[in-house]
N, C-alpha and C positions, 0 to 999 in steps of 0.2 A: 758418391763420387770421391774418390781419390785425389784428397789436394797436393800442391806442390808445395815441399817448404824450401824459405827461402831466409836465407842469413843478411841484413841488411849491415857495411863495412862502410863507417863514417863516421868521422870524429866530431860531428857538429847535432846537436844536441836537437834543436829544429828542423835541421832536414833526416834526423831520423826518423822524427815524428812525423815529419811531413811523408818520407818516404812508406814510412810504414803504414800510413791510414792509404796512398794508391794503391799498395801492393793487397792491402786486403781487401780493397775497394773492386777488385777484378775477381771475378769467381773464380775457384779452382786455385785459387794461391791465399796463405799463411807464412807470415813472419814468425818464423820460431826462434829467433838469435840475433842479437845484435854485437856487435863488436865494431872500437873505436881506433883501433891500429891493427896493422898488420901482423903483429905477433901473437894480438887477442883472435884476430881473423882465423889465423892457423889452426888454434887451438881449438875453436868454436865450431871448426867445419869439421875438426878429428873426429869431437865430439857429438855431435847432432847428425853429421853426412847430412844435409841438403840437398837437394835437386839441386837447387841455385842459388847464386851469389850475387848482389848488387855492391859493386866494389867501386870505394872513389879512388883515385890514383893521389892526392893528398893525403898522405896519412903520416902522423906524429916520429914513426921509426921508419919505417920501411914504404919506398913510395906505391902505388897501388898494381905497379905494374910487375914489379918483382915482387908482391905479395904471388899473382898472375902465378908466375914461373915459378913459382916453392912450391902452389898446390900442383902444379901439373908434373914436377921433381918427385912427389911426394907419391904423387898416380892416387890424389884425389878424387874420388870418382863425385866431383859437383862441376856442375858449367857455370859461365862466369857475367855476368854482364857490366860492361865500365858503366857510372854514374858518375860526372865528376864533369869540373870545369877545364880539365886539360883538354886544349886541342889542338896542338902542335902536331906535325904531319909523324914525327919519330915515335912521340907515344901513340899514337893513334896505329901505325905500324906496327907496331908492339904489340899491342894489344890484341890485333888479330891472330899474328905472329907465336901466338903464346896459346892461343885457342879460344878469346871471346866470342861469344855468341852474338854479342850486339855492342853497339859503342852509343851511349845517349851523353849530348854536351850542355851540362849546366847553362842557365834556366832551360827546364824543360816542360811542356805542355803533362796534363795528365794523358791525353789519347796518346802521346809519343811513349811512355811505358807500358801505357796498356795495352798497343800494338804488338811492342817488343816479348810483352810475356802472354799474350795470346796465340805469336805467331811460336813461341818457343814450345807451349803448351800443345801445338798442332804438331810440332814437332817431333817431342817426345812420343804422342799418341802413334802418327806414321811408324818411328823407327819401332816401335814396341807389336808392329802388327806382324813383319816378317823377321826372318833368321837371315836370310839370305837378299841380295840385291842386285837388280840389273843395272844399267848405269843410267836408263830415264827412270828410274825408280828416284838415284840421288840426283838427278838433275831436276827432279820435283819437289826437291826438300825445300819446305819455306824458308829455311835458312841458307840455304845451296850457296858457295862463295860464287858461281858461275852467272847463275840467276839475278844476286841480289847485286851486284854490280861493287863487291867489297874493296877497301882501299889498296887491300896487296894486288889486286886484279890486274893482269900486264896491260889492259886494254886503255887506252890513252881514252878520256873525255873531252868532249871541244870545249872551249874556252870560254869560263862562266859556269861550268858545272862542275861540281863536287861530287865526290863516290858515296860519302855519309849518306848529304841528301836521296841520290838513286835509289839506295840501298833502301833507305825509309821508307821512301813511294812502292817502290816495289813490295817489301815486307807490305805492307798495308792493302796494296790490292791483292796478293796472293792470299791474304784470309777471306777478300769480302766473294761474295756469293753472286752481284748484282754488279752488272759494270758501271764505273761511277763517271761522273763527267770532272773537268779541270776545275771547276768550281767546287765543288762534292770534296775532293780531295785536298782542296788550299783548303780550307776552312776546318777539314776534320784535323788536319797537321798543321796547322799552323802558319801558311805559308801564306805566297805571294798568287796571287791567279794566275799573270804571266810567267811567275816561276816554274808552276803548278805545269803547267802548257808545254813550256821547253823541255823537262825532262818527261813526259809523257808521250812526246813527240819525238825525242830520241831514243826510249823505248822500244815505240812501236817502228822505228828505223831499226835496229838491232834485233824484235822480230822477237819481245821478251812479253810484251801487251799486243793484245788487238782491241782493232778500235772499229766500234758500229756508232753508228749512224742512227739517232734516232727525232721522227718526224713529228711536229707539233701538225696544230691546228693552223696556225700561222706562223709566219719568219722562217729564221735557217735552220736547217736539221742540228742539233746536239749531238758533239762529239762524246760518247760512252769508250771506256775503256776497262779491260779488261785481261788481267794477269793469263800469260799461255801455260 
């Protein structure tokens, strides 16, 4: 199997380490480079090309997000994923804006990255299979801005939900295989149960999941859900 490498951009010396034991901790991915600024970043990705990038938008010269736009200036050919505690709605804008793949916000769960580069990994594999594309072809990409519900997206959220959040529910049942219930999916991400509930339930109003119905022995049937 063909790993992905992957350049880890962070000036803190533990959550390198930290980052660097998830990322190898997921099959199909290796840390081949580290770099702790953005002008080491540059040079590290000239030199190695990477698949991908774990980049914090904190960085000692250059903040993470105009690192962002120098590799994309430069027609770097590495994708990018934010890792960082910025979550102000302008960088987070940016960031998409610029061409990240994913945005994770400092403290983060290990399944919240291990989603993100499994669903990136599903990604690469689809786009690697044809030359040419229809447009349900990209509207099936685990990473689709359409699908995943991303912050640039013009479509308004009701009040009390976030696009991050969506985006992560979604990313996460577009890999699994098995439709999961609101519980299944608070607990593999981290979340709330009724959180879990509301955006799965706006989902499936928007017509992005379907939802069965599945019968016990006794009590109510189990809501199952299930990426379209």
């Amino acid at each position: 199997m063909d790993l992905i490498d992957v350049v880890i951009v962070e000036d803190d010396p533990m959550v390198i380490e930290i980052n660097r034991s998830f990322v190898n901790a997921v099959p199909g991915f290796r840390v081949t480079g580290v770099a702790k600024t953005g002008g080491e970043a540059l040079a590290v990705i000239k030199e190695l090309v990477p698949a991908l990038a774990l980049l914090d938008v904190y960085l000692p010269d250059i903040n993470g997000v105009l690192t962002l736009q120098e590799i994309r200036k430069q027609g770097l050919p590495t994708d990018v994923i934010l890792v960082t505690a910025a979550h102000d709605a302008e960088t987070i804008q940016n960031a998409f804006r610029y061409g990240a793949v994913d945005y994770i916000i400092k403290p983060f769960k290990f399944n919240r990255l291990q989603a993100a580069l499994e669903n990136y990994a599903l990604l690469r594999k689809r786009l690697s299979k044809k030359t040419h594309f229809q447009q349900e072809d990209l509207d099936g990409l685990p990473l689709n801005r359409r699908n995943a519900g991303s912050p640039d997206s013009p479509d308004d959220l009701p009040k009390g939900l976030n696009k991050l959040t969506l985006r992560q529910i979604l990313l996460y049942l577009l890999k699994q295989k098995q439709p999961l219930s609101a519980e299944e999916i608070a607990a593999e991400l981290g979340l709330a149960r009724v959180t879990a509930r509301r955006y799965l339930e706006y989902l499936f109003l928007q017509k992005k999941v379907d939802l069965e119905l599945q019968y016990g022995s006794v009590g109510r049937p189990v809501k199952k859900y299930r990426a379209l």
